[in-house]
PDB file of N, CA, C and O in Angstrom:
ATOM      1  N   UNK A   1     108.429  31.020-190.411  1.00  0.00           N
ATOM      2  CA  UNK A   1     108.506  30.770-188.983  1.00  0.00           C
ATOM      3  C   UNK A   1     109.975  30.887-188.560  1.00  0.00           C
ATOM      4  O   UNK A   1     110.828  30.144-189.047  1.00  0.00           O
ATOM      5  N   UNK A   2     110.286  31.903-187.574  1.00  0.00           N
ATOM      6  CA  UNK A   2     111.491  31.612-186.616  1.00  0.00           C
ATOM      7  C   UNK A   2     111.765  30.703-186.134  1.00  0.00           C
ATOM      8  O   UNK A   2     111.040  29.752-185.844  1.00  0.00           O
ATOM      9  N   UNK A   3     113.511  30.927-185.868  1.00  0.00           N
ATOM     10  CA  UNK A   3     114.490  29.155-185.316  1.00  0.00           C
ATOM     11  C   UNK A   3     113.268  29.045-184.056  1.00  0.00           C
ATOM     12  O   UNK A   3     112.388  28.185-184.028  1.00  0.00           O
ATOM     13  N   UNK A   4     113.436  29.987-183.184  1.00  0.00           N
ATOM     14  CA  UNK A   4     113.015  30.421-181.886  1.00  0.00           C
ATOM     15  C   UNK A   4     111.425  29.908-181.672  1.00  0.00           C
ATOM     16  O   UNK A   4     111.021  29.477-180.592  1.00  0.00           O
ATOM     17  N   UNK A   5     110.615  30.022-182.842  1.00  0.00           N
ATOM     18  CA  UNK A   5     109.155  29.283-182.940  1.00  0.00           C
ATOM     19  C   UNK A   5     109.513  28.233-183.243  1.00  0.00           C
ATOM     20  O   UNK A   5     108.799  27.534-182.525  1.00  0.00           O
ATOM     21  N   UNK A   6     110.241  27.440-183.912  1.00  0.00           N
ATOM     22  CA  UNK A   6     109.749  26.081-184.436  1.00  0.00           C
ATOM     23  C   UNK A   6     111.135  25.396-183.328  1.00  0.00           C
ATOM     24  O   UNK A   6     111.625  24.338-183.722  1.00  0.00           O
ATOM     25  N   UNK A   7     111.557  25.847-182.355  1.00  0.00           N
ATOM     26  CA  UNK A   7     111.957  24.730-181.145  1.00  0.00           C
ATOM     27  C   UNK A   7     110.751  25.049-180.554  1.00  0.00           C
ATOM     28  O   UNK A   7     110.276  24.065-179.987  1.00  0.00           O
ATOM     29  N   UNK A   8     110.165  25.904-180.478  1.00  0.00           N
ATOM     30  CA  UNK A   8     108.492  25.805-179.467  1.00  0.00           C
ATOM     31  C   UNK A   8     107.859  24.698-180.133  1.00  0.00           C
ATOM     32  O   UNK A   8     107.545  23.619-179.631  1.00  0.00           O
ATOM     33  N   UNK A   9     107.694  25.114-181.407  1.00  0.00           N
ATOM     34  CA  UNK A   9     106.658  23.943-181.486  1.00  0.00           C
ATOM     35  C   UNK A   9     107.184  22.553-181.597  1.00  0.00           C
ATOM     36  O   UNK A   9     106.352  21.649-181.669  1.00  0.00           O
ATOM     37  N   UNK A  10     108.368  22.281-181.618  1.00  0.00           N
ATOM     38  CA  UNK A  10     108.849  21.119-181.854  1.00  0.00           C
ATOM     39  C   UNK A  10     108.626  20.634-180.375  1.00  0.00           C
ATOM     40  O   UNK A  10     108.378  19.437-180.232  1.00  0.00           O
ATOM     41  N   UNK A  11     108.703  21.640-178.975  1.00  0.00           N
ATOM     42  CA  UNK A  11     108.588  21.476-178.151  1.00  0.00           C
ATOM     43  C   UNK A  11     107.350  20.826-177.536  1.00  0.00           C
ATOM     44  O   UNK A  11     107.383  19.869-176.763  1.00  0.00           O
ATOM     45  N   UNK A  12     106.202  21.485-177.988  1.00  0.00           N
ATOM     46  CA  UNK A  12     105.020  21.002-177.735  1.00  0.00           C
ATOM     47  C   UNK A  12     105.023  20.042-178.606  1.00  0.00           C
ATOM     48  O   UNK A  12     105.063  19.070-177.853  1.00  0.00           O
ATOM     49  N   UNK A  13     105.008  19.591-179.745  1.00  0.00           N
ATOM     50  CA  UNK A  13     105.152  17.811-180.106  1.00  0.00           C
ATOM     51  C   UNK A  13     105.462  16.732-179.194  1.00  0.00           C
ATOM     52  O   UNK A  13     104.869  15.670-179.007  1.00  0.00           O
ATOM     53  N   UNK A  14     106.606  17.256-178.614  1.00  0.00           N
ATOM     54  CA  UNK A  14     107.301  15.825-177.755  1.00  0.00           C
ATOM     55  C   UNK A  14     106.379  16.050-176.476  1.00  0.00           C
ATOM     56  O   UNK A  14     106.079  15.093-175.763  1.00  0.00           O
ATOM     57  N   UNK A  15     105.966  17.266-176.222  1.00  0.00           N
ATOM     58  CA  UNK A  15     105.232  17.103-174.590  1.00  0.00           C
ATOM     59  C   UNK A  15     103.820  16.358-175.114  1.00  0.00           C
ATOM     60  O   UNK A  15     103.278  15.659-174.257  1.00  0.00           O
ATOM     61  N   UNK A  16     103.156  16.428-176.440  1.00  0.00           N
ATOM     62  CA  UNK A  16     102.084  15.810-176.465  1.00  0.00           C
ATOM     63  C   UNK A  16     101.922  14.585-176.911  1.00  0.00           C
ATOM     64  O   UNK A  16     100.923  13.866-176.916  1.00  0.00           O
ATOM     65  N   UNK A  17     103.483  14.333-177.454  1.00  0.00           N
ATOM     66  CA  UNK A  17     103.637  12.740-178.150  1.00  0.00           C
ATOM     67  C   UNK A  17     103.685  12.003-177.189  1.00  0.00           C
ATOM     68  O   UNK A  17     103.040  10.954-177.190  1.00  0.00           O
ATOM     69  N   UNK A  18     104.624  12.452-175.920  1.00  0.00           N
ATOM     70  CA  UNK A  18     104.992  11.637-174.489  1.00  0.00           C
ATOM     71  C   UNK A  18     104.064  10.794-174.145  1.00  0.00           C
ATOM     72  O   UNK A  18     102.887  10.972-174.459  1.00  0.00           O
ATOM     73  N   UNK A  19     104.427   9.899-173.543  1.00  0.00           N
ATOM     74  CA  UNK A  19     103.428   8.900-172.898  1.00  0.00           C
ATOM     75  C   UNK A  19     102.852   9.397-171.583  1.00  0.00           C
ATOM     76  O   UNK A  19     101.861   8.891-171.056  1.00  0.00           O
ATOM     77  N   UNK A  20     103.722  10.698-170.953  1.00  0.00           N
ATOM     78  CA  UNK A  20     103.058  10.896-169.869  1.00  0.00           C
ATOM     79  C   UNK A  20     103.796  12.468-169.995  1.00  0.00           C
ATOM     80  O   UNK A  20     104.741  12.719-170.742  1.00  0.00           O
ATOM     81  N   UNK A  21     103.243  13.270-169.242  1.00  0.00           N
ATOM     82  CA  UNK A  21     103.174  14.554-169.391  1.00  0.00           C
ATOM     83  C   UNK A  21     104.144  15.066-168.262  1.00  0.00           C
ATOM     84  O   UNK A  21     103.753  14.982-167.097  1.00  0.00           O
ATOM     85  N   UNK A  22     105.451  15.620-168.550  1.00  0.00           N
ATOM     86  CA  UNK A  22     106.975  16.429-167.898  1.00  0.00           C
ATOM     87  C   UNK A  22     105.894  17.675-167.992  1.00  0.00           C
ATOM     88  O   UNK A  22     105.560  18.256-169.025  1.00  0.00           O
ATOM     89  N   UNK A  23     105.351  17.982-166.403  1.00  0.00           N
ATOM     90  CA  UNK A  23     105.105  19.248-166.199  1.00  0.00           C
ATOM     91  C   UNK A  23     106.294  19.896-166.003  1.00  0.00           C
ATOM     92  O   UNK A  23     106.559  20.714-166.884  1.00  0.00           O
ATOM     93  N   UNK A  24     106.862  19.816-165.375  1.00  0.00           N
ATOM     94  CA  UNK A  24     108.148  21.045-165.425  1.00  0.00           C
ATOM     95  C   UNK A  24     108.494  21.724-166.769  1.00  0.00           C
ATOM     96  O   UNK A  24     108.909  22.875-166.909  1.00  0.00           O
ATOM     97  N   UNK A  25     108.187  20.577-167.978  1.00  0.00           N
ATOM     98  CA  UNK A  25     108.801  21.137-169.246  1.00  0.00           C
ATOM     99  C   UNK A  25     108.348  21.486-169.483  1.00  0.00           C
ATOM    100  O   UNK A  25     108.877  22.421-170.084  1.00  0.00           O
ATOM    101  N   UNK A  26     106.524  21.574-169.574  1.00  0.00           N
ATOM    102  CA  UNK A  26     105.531  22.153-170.066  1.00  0.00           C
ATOM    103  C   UNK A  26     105.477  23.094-169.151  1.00  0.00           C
ATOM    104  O   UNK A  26     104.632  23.770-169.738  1.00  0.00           O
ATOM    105  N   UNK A  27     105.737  23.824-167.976  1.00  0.00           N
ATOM    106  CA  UNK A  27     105.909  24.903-167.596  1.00  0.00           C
ATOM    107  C   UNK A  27     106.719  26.005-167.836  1.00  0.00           C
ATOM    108  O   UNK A  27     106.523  27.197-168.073  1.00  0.00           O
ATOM    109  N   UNK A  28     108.043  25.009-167.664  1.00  0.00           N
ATOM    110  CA  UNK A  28     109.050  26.159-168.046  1.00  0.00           C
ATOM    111  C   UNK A  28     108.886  26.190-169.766  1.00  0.00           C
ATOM    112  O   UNK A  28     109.575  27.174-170.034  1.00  0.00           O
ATOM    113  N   UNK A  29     108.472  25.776-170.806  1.00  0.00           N
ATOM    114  CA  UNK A  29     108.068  26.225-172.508  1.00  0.00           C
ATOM    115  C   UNK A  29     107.327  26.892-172.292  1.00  0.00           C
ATOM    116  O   UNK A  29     107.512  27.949-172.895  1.00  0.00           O
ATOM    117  N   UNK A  30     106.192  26.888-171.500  1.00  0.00           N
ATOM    118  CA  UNK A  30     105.040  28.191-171.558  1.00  0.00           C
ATOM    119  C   UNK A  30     105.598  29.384-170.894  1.00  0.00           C
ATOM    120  O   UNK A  30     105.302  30.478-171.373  1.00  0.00           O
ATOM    121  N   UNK A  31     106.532  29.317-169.630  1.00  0.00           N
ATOM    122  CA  UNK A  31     107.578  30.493-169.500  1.00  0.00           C
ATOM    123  C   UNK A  31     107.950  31.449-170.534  1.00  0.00           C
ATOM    124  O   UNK A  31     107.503  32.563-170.803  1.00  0.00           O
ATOM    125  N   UNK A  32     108.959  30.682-171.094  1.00  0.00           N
ATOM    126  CA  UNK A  32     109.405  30.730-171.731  1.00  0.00           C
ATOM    127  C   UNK A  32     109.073  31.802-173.457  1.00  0.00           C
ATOM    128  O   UNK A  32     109.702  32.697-174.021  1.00  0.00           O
ATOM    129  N   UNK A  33     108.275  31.349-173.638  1.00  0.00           N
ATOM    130  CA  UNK A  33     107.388  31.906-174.922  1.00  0.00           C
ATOM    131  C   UNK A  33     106.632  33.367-173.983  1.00  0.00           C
ATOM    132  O   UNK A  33     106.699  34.526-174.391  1.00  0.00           O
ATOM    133  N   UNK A  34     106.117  33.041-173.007  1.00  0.00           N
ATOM    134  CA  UNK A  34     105.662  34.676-172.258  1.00  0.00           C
ATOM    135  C   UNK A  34     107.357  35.679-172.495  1.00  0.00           C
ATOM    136  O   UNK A  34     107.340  36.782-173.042  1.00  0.00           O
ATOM    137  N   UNK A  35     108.583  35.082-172.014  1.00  0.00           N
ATOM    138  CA  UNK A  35     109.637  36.176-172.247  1.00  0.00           C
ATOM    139  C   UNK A  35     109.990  36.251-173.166  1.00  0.00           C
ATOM    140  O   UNK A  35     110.704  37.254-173.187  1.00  0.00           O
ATOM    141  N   UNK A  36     109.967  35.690-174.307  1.00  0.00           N
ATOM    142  CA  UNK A  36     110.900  35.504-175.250  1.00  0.00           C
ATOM    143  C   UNK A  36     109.814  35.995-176.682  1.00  0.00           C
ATOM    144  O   UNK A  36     110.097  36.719-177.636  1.00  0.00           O
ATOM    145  N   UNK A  37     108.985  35.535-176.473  1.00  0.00           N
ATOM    146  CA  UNK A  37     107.880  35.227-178.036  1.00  0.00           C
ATOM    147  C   UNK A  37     107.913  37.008-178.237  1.00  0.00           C
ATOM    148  O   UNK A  37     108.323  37.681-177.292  1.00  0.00           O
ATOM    149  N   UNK A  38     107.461  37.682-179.510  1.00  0.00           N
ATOM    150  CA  UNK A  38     107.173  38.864-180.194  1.00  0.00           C
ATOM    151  C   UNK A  38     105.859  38.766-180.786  1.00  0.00           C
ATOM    152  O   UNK A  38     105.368  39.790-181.260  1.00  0.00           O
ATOM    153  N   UNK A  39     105.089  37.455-180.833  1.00  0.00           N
ATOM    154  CA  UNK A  39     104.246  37.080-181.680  1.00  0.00           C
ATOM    155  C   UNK A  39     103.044  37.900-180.903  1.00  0.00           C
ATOM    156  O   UNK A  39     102.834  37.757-179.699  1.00  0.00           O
ATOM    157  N   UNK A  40     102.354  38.700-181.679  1.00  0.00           N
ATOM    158  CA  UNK A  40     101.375  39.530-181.023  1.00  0.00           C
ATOM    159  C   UNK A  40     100.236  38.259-180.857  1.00  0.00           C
ATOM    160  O   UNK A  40      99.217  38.924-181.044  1.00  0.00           O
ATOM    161  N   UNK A  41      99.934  37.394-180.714  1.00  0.00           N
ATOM    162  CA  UNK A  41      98.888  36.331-181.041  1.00  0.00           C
ATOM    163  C   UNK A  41      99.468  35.519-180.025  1.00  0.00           C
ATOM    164  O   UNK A  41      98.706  35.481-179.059  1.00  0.00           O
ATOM    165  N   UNK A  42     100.635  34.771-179.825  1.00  0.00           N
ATOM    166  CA  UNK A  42     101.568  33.803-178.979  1.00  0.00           C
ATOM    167  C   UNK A  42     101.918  34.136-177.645  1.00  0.00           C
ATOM    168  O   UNK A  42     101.910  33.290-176.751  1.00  0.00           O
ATOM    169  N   UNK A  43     102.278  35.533-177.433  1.00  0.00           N
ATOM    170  CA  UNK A  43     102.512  35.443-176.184  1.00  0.00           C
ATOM    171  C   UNK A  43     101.591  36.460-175.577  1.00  0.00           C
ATOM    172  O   UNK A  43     102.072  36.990-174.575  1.00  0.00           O
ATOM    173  N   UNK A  44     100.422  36.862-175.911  1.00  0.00           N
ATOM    174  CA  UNK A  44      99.386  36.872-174.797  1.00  0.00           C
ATOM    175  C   UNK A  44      98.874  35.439-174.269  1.00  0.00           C
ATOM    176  O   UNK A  44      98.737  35.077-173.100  1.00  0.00           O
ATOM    177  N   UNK A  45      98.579  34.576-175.711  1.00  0.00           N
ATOM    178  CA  UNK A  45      97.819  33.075-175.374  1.00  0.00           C
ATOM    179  C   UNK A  45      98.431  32.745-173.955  1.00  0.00           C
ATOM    180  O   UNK A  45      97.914  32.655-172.841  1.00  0.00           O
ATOM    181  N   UNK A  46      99.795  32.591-174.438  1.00  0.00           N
ATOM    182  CA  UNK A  46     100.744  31.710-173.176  1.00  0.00           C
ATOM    183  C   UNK A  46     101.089  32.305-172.036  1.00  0.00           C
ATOM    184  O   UNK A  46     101.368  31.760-170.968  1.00  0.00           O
ATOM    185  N   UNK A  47     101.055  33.659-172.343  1.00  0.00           N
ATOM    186  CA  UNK A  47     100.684  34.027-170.563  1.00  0.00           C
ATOM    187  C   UNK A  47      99.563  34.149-169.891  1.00  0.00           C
ATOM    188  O   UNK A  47      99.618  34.249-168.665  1.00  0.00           O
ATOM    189  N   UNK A  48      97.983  34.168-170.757  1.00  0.00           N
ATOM    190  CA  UNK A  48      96.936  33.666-169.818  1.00  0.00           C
ATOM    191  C   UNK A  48      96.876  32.137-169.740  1.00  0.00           C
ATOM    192  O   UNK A  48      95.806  31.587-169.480  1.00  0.00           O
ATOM    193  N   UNK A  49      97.703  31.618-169.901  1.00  0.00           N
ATOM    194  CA  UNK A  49      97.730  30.140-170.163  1.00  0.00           C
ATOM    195  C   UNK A  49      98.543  29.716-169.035  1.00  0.00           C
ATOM    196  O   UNK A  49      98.214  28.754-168.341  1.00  0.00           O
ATOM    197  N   UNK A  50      99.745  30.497-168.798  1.00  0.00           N
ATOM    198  CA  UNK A  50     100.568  29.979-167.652  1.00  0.00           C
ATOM    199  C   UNK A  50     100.433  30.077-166.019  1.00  0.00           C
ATOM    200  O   UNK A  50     101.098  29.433-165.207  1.00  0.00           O
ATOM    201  N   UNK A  51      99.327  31.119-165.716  1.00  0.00           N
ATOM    202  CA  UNK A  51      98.696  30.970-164.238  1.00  0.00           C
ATOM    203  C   UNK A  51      98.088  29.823-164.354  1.00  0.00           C
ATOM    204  O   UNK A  51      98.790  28.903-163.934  1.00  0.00           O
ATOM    205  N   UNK A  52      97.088  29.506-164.746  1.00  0.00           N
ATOM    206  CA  UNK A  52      96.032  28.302-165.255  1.00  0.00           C
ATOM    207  C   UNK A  52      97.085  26.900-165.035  1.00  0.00           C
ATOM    208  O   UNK A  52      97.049  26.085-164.113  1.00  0.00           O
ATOM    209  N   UNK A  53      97.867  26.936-166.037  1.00  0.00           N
ATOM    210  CA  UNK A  53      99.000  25.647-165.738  1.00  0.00           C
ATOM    211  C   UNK A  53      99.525  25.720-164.690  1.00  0.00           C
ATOM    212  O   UNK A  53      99.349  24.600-164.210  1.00  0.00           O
ATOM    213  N   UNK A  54     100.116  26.353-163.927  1.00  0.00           N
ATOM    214  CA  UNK A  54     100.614  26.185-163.045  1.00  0.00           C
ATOM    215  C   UNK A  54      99.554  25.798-161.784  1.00  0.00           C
ATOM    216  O   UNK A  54     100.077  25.035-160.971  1.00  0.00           O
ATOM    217  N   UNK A  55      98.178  26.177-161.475  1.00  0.00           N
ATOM    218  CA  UNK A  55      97.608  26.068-160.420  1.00  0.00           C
ATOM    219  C   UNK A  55      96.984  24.454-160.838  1.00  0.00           C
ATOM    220  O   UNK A  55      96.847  23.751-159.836  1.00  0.00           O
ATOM    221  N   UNK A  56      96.709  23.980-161.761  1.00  0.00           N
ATOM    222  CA  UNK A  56      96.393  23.128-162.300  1.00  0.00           C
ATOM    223  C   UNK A  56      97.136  21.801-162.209  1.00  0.00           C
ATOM    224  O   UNK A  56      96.628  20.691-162.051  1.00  0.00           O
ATOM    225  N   UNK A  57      98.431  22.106-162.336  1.00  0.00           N
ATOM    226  CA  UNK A  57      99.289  20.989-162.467  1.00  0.00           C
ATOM    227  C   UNK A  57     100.160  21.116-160.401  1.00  0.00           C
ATOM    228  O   UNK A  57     101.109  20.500-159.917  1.00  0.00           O
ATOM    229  N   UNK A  58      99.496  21.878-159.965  1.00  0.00           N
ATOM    230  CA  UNK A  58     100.637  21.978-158.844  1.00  0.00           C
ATOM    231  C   UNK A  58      99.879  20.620-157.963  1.00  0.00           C
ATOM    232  O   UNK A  58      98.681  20.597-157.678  1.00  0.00           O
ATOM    233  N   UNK A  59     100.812  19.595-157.640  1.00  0.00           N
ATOM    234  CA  UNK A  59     100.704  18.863-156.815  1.00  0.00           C
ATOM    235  C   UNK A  59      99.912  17.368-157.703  1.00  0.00           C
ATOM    236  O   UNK A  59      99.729  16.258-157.203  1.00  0.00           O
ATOM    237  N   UNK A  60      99.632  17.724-158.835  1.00  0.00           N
ATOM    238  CA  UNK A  60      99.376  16.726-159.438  1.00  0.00           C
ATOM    239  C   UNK A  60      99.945  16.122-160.770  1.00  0.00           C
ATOM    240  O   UNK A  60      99.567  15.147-161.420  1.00  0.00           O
ATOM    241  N   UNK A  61     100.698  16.773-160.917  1.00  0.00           N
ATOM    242  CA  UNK A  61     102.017  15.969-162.064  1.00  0.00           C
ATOM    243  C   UNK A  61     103.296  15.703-161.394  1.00  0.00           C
ATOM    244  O   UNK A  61     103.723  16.502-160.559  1.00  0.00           O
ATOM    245  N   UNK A  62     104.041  14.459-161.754  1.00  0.00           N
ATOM    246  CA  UNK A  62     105.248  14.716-161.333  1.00  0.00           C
ATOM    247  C   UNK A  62     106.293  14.832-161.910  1.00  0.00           C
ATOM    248  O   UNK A  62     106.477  13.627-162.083  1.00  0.00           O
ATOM    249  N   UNK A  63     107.267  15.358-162.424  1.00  0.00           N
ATOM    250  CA  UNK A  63     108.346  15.281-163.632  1.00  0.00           C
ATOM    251  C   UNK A  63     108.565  13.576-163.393  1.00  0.00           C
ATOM    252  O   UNK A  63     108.357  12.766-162.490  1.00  0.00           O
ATOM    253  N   UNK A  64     109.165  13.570-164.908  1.00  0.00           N
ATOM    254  CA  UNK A  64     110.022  12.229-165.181  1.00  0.00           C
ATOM    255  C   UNK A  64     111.109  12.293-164.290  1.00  0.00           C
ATOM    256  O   UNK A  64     111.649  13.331-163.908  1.00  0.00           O
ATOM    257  N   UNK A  65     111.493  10.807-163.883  1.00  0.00           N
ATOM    258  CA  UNK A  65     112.768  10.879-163.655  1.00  0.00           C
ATOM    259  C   UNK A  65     113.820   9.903-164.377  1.00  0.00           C
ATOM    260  O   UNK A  65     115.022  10.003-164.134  1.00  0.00           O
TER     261      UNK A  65
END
């Protein structure tokens, strides 16, 4: 596994360990992996994944502050 995969997944740990869910972070990581990932498997998932999140979470999460 790449540096570049395992801050993703380290990423999704803390968004699912959280007590409450930083949409912004979980948006911009699923971004993120759509520009960046090579993984023929990873970044199709996360870009049919990131319309879905975003219409989903709009107006009903709020970031931490």
């Amino acid at each position: 596994m790449d540096r570049q995969t395992t801050e993703w997944r380290l990423g999704v740990e803390r968004l699912w360990a959280a007590a409450t869910l930083d949409c912004r972070e979980a948006e911009w990581l699923t971004a993120d992996i759509v520009r960046y990932s090579t993984d023929a498997t990873l970044r199709p998932a996360a870009a049919r994944a990131l319309p879905a999140l975003r219409i989903a979470l709009a107006g009903k999460c709020r970031p931490r502050r």
